[in-house]
C-alpha positions in Angstrom: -32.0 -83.8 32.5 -35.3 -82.2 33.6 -35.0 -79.1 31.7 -36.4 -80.5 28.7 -39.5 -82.2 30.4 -40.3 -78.0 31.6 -39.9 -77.1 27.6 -42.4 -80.1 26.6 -44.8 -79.0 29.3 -44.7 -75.0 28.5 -44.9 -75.8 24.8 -48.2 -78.1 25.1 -49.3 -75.5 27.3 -48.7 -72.4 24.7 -50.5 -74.5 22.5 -53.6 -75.2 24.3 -53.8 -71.4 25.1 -53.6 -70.7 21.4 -56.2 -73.0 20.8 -58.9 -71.2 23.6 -58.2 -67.7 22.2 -59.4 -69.1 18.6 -61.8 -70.9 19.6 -63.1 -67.5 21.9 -62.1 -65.3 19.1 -64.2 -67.8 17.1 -67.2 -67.4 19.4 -67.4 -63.8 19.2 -67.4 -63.9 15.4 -70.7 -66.0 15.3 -72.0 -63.6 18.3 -72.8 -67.0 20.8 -75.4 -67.8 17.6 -77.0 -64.4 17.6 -77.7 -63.9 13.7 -75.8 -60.7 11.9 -77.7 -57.6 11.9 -77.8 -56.1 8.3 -78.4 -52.9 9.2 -74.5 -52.8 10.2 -73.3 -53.2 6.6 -75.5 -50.8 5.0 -72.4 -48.7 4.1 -71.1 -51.9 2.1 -74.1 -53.0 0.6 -74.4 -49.7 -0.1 -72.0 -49.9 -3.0 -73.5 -52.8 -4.9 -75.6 -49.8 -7.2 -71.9 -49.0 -8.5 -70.5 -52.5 -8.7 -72.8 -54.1 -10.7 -72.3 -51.8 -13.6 -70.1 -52.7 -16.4 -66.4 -51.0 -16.7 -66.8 -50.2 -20.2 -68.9 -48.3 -22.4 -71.1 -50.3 -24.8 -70.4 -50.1 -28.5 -72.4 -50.6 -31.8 -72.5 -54.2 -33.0 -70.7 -53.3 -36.1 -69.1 -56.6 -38.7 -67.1 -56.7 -41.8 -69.5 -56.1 -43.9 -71.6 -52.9 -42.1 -69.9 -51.0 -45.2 -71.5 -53.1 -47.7 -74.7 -53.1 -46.7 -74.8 -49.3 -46.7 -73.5 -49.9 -50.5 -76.3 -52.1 -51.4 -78.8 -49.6 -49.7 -77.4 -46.8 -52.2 -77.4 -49.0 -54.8 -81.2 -50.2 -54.5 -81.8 -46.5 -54.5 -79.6 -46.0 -57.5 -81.7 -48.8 -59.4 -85.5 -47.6 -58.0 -86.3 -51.0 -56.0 -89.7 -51.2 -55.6 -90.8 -52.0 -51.7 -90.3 -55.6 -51.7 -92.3 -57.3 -48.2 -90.0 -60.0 -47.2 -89.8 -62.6 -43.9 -87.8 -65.2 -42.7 -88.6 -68.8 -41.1 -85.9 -69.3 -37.7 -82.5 -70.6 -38.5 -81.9 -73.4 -36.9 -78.5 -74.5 -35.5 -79.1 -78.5 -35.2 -75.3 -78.9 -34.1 -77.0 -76.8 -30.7 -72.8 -75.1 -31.0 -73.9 -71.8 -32.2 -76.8 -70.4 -30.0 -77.6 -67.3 -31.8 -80.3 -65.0 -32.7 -79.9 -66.0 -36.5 -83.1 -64.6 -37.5 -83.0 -61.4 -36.1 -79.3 -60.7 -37.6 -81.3 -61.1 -41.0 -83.6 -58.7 -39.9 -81.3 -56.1 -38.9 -79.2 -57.0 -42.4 -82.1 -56.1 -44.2 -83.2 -53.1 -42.2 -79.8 -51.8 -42.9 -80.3 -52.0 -46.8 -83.5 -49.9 -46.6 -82.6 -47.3 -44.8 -82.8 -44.9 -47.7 -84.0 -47.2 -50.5 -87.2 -48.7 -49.0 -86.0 -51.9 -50.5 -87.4 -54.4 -48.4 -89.9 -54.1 -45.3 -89.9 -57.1 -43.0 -93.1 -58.9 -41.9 -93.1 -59.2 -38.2 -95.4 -62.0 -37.6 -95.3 -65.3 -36.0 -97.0 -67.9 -34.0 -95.3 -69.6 -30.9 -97.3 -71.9 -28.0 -94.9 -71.2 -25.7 -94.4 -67.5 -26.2 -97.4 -65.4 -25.2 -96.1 -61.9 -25.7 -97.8 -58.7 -25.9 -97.2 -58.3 -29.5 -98.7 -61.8 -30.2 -101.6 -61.7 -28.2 -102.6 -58.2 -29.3 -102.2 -59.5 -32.9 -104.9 -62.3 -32.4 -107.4 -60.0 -30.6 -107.0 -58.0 -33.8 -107.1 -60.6 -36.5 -110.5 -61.7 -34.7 -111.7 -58.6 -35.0 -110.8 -57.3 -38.4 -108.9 -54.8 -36.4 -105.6 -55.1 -38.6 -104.3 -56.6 -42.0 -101.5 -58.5 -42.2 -100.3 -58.2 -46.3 -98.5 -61.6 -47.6 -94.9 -61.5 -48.2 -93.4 -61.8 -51.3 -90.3 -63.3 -50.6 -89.2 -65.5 -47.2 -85.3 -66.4 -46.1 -85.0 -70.0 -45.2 -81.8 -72.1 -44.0 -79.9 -73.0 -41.2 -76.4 -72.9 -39.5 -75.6 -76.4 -41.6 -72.4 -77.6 -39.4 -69.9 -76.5 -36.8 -66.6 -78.5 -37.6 -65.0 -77.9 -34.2 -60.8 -78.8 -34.0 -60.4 -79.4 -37.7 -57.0 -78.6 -37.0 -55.3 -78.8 -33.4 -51.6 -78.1 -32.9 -50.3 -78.9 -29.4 -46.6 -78.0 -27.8 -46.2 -79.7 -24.7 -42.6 -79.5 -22.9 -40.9 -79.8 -19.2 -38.3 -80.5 -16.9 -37.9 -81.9 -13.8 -35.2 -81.5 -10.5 -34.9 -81.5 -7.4 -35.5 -78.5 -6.7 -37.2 -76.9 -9.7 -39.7 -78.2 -12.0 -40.6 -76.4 -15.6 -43.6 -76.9 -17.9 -44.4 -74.9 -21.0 -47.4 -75.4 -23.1 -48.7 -74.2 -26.5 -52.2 -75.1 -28.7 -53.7 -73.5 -32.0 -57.2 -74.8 -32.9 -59.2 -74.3 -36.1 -63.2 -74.7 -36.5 -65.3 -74.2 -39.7 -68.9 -72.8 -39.2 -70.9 -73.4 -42.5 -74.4 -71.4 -43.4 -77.0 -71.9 -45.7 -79.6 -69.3 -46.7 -81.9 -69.3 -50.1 -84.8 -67.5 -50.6 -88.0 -68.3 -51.1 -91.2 -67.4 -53.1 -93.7 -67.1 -50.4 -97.0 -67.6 -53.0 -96.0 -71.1 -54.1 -93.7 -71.9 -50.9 -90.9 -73.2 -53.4 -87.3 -72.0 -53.3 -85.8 -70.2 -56.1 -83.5 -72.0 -58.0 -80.2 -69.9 -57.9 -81.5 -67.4 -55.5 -79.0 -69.2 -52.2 -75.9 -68.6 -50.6 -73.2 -71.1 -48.8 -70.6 -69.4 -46.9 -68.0 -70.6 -44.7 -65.5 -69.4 -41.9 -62.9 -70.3 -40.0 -62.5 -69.5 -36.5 -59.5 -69.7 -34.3 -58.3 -70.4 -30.8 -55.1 -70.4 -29.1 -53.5 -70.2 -26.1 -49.8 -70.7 -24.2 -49.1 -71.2 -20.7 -46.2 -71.8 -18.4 -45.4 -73.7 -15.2 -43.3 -73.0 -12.8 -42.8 -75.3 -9.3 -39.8 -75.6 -6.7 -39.0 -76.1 -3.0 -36.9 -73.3 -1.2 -36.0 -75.5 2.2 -39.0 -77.3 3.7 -41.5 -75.1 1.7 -43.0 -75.6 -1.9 -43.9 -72.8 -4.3 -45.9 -72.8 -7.7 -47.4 -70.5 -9.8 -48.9 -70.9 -13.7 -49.2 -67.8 -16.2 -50.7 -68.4 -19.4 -51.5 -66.2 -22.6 -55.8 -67.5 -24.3 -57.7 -66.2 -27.3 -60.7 -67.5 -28.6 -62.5 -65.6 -31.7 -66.3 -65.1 -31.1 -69.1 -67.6 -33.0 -71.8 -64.9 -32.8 -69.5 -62.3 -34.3 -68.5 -65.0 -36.9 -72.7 -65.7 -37.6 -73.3 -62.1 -38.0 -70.8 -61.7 -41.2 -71.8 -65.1 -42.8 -75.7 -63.6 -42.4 -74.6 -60.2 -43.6 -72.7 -61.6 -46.3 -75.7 -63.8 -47.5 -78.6 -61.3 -47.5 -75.9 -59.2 -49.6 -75.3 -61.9 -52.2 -79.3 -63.4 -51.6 -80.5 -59.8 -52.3 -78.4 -58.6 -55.1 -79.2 -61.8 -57.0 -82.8 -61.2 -57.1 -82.7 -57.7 -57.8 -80.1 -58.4 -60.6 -77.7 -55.4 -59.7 -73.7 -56.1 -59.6 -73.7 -56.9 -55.6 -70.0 -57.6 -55.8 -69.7 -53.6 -56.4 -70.1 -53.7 -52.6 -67.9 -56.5 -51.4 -64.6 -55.0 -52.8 -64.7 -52.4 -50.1 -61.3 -52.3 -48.5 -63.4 -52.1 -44.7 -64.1 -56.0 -45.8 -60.6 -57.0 -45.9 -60.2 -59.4 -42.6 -57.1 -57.3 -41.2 -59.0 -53.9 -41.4 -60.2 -53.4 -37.8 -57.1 -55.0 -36.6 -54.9 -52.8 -39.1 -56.8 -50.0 -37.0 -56.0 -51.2 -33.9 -52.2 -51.6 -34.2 -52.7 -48.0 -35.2 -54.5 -47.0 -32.5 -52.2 -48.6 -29.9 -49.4 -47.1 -31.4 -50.7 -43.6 -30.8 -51.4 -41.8 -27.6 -54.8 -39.7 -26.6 -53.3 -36.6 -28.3 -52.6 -38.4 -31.8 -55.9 -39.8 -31.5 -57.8 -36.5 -30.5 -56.3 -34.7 -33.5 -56.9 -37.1 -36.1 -60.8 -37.4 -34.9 -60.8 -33.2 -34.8 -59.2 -33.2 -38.1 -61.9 -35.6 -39.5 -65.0 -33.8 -37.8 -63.6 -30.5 -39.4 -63.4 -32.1 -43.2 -67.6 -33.5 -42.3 -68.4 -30.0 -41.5 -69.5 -30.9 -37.7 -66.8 -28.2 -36.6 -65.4 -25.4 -38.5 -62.0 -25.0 -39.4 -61.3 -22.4 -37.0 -62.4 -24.9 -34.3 -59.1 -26.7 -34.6 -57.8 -25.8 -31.3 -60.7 -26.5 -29.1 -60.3 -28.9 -26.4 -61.2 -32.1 -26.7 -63.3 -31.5 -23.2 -64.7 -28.4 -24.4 -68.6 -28.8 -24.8 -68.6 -27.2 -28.5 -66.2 -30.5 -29.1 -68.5 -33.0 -27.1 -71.3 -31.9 -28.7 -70.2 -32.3 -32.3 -68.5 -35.8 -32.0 -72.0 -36.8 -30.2 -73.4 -35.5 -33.4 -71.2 -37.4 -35.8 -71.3 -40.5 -33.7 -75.3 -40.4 -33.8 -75.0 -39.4 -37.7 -72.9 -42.9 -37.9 -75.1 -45.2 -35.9 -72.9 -45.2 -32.8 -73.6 -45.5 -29.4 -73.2 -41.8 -28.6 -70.7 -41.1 -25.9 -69.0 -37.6 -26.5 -65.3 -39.3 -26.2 -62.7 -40.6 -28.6 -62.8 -44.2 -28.2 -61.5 -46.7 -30.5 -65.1 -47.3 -32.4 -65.1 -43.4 -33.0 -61.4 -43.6 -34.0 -62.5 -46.2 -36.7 -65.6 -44.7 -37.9 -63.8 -41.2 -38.3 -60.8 -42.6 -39.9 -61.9 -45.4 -42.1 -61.9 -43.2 -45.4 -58.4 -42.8 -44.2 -57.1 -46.3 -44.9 -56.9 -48.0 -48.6 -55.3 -51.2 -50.0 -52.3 -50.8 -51.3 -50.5 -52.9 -54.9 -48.6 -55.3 -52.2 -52.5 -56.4 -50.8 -51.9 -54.2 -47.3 -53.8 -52.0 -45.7 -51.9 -48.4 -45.9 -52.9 -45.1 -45.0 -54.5 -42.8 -46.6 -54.6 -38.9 -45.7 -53.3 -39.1 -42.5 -50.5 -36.2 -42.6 -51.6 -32.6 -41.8 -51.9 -30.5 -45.0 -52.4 -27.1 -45.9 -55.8 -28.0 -47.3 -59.1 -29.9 -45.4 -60.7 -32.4 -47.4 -64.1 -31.0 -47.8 -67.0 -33.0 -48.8 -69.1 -32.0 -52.6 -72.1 -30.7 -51.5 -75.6 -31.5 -53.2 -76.2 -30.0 -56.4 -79.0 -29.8 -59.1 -78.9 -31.5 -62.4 -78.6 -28.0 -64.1 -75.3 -27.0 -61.6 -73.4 -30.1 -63.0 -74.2 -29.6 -66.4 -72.6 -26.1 -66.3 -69.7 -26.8 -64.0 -69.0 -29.9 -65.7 -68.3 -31.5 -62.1 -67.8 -35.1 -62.0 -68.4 -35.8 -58.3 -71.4 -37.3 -56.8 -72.9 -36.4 -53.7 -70.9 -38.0 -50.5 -67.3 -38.0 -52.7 -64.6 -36.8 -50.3 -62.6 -33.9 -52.8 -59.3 -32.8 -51.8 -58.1 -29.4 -51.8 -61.3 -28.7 -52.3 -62.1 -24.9 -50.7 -64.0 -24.7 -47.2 -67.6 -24.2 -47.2 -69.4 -23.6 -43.8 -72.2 -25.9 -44.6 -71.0 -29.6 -45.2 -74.4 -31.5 -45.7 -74.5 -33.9 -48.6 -78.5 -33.9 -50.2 -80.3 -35.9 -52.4 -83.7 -35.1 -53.7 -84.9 -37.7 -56.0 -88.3 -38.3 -58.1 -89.3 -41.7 -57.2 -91.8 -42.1 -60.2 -89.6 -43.2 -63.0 -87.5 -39.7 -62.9 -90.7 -38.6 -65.6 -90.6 -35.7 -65.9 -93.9 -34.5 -67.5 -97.3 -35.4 -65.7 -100.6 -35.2 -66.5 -102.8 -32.9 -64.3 -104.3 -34.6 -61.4 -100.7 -37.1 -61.3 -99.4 -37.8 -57.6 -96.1 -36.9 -57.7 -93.6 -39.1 -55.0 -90.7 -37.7 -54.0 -87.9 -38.6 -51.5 -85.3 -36.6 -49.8 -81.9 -38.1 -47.4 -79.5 -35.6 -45.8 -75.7 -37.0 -45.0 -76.0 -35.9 -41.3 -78.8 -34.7 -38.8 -80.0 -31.2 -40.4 -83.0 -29.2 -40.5 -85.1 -29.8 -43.4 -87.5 -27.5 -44.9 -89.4 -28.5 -48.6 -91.5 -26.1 -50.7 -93.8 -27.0 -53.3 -93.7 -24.0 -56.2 -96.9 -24.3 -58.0 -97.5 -23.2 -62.2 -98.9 -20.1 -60.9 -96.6 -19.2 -58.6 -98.0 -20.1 -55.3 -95.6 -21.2 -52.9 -96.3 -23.9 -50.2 -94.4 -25.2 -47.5 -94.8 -29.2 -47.8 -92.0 -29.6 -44.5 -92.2 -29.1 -41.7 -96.2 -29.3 -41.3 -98.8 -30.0 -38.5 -98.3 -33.5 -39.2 -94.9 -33.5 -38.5 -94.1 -30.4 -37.0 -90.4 -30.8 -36.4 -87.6 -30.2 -38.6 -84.3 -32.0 -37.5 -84.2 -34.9 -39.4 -81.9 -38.1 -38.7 -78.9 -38.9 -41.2 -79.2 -41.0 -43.9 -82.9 -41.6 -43.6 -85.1 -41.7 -46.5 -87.4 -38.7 -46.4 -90.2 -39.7 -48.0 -92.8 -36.8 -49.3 -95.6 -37.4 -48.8 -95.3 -39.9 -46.2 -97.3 -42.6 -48.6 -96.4 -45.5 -45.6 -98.0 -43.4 -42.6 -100.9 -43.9 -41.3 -101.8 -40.2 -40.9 -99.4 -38.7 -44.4 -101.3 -35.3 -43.8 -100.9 -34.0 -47.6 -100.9 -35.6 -50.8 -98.4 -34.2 -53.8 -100.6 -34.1 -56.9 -100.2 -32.1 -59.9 -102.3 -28.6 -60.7 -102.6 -26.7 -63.4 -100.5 -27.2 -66.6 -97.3 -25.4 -66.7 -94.1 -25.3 -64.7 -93.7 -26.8 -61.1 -90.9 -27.6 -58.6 -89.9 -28.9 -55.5 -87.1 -27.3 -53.4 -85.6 -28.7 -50.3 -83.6 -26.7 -47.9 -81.2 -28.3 -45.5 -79.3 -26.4 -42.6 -76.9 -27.1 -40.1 -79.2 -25.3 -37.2 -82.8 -24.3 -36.5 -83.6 -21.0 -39.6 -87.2 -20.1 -38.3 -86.8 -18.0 -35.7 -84.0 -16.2 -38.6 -86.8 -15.9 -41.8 -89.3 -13.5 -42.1 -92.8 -14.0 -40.8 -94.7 -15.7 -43.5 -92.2 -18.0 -43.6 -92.7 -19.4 -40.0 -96.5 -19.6 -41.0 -98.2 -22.6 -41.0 -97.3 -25.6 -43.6 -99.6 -26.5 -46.3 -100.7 -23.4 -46.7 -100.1 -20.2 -49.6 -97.2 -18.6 -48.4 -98.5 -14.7 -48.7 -95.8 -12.3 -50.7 -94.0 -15.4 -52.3 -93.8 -16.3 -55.9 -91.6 -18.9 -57.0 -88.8 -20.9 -55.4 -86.2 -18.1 -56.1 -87.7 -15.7 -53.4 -88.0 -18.7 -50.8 -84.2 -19.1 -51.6 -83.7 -15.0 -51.7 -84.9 -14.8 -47.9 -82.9 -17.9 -46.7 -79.6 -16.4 -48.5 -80.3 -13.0 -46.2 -81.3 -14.6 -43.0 -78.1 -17.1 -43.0 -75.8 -15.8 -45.5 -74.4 -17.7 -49.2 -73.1 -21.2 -47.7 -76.2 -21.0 -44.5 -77.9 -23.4 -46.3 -78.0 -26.3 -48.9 -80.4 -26.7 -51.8 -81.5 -28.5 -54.6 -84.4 -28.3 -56.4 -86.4 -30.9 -58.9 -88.9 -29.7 -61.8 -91.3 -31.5 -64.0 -93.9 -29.9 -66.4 -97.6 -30.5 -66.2 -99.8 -31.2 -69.5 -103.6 -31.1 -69.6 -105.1 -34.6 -68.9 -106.0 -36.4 -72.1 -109.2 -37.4 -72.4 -110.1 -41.2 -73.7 -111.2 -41.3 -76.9 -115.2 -42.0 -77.1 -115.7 -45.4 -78.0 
């Protein structure tokens, strides 16, 4: 009967030991209140440089509509928009749901539409109390000073986010069960919310909005989410554990279509060109980038690697001989980072999805049944090949119906894939008195070298690009060119007429660097007679030897030149 009584005794004593070796092991963790010495996890910290970096690679803010306004930039070029200065006023959000940089997505809108056009310039200038920047303080040291003009705008954007509906519609699943020994819970909710915006524009002389000139858009945005409970007992212990399945579509992603939408529909309205050309784009069908995500995932690396190669080869960034180079091969990485940088991608060197959709999307089409379908996908005996720039006389003999950037099938390979346009931005006259400034602008498909020269009635040749001003030739992709530089500062040459007779303008686009390759007075200085030349045809001669028939890509614009009339005597 004593036996237990020695059991009670050893147990509280093999408890109390327990207790002194946590409390000891306790004690030695704080070190007796000695504080931690740092220096002792310097290896650890020592991997907060990598930690705090993000896992994935950033991508281009890119909406539904990125297509579109790249269509309404070509089309304010088609129509010769005069530069148009423009602003906005801040787009409020009173329902405080949608905090969002509004105002600056209608910058970037617009900036996208003038890219080659010139359509619209935004005027950067504000006053705010409570932001002192550098910008703004610089500004009023110059205004005081009669340093810098500010011109007035002609147009403004006004409006605001006018109401976040949140949970119009809300759908909710709720189910469980209950035992002893097991208890179940499922869970299921779909929610709807309806974010309206308002734009107009404004006439910035009176300050009165234009009547018809506004746009009210609407979209929907969606959350769900599912989620299932699981709890039981197994003996004396319990167990639970909850899984669950969320999604919730972005409101700054949502803001960013309804602004691009608006500046589409707010700018096409004023300068009275058919805007809806633009928005019938298959890129702004809703499904598209998730079309090209289910075809992504149901692909592997190799599938993927191919398709982009195959694409690259039908740009001209590789040749078609280049079709099985690796995809870590530097020639490879080098001409994707080209293409991505031509497409106004964050430029990686890899085949990501954003590449995968930017290379493919001329690939995909809507079919009769309203479905996205592909388009050009299979391998073929042929490379799509894109029409490269010709002249106004090259058309009229070859009877060619393509424009410059049309995608033509079967078409044969060509080792230079640059799509040109050289334009006369003064009316497309072409006759000019003598004296005239002549304004001219030039826009390349992809990065390229660009060389202009001036042919004058006499023969004299001049090189108007590069020159000191702007000594290099690469130029960015679908930039406009302009020549001369009338918006700079510094424009280093003006184009006027000479003499009467016959002059021209020839641009010269190439895939890499042709100085070192041309003969010595054609590496001379710009702006200057080119000694030995006459006429665009030798310039063109001495390209064709140094890089071959299809080194280079031309196109040339003439006009004729009358004496200047004099006003009759009154």
């Amino acid at each position: 009967m004593r036996t237990p009584e020695k059991n009670t005794v050893g147990a509280g004593w093999f408890k109390g030991t327990m207790g002194l070796a946590l409390l000891s092991a306790l004690s030695l963790l704080v070190g007796c209140g000695t504080p931690m010495n740092p220096r002792e996890d310097a290896n650890f910290q020592s991997y907060g440089h990598a930690a705090d970096r993000p896992t994935g690679r950033p991508v281009r803010s890119i909406s539904s509509f990125s297509d579109s306004l790249m269509c309404m930039d070509r089309l304010f070029r088609e129509t010769q928009l005069p530069t148009t200065l423009i602003t906005s006023k801040q787009i409020p959000d009173f329902s405080t749901r949608v905090p969002v940089a509004t105002k600056e997505m209608i910058v970037t809108a617009l900036s996208q539409m003038s890219r080659l056009s010139n359509a619209f310039r935004y005027v950067d200038y504000e006053i705010d109390i409570s932001r002192q920047d550098t910008v703004q303080n610089l500004t009023t040291i110059l205004l005081n000073n009669n340093q810098i003009q500010l011109q007035r705008p002609a147009l403004y954007v006004t409006g605001a986010v006018a109401f976040v509906d949140q949970n119009v519609l809300n759908n909710r699943f709720d189910v469980g069960t209950s035992g002893s020994r097991l208890d179940t819970g499922y869970s299921r909710n779909r929610n709807a919310t309806i974010i309206g915006l308002e734009l107009q524009l404004g006439d910035f002389r009176t300050r009165t909005i234009i009547p018809g000139l506004d746009s009210s858009n609407e979209v929907i945005l969606g959350t769900g989410g599912q989620g299932l409970d699981l709890a039981g007992r197994i003996g004396d212990y319990g167990w639970k554990f909850n899984v669950g399945r969320d999604y919730a579509q972005g409101s700054g992603a949502a803001i960013r279509t309804l602004v691009d939408l608006a500046m589409i529909e707010l700018t096409g309205k004023w300068a009275r060109v058919p805007y809806w050309q633009c928005l019938t784009l298959e890129q702004t069908h809703p499904d598209f980038q998730r079309q090209l995500r289910d075809w992504y995932d149901e692909g592997d690396a190799g599938v993927h690697q191919g398709l982009v190669k195959r694409s690259l080869i039908s740009h001209g960034y590789l040749a078609a001989s280049d079709d099985m180079l690796a995809v870590n091969s530097p020639e490879f990485r080098s001409a994707l980072g080209r293409f991505q940088a031509d497409s106004g991608m964050v430029v990686t060197g890899v085949v990501d999805f954003p590449t995968y959709e930017r290379a493919l999307r001329n690939f995909v089409t809507l079919g009769d049944d309203g479905k996205l379908a592909r388009v050009g996908w299979l391998p073929t005996t042929t490379t799509p090949t894109r029409v490269a720039a010709t002249t106004s006389a090259d058309k009229a003999t070859s009877g060619a119906a393509s424009m410059p950037g049309e995608v033509a099938y079967g078409a044969p390979s060509q080792p230079t894939r640059i799509d040109m346009q050289v334009e006369n931005l003064v009316l497309d006259r072409t006759v000019f008195e003598s004296g005239e400034q002549i304004f001219l602008s030039a826009t390349l498909s992809k990065a390229s070298h660009l060389y202009c020269y001036l042919s004058e009635a006499d023969g004299h040749v001049i090189r108007l690009l590069p020159n000191a001003t702007n000594p290099t030739s690469l130029i960015s992709a679908n930039l406009a060119i302009r020549i001369p530089d009338w918006m700079s500062p510094t424009p280093g040459f003006v184009l006027d007429t000479g003499i009467p007779g016959t002059e021209a303008v020839s641009c010269i686009a190439t895939n890499e660097e042709a100085f070192p390759k041309l003969p010595a007075p054609l590496q001379g200085k710009g702006l200057t007679v080119i000694a030995g030349y006459k006429g665009i045809g030798s310039v063109k001669e001495a390209f064709t030897k140094a890089l071959g028939e299809g080194g280079y890509v031309e196109q040339t614009l003439q006009w004729r030149v009358i004496p200047r009339r004099v006003a009759a005597a009154r």
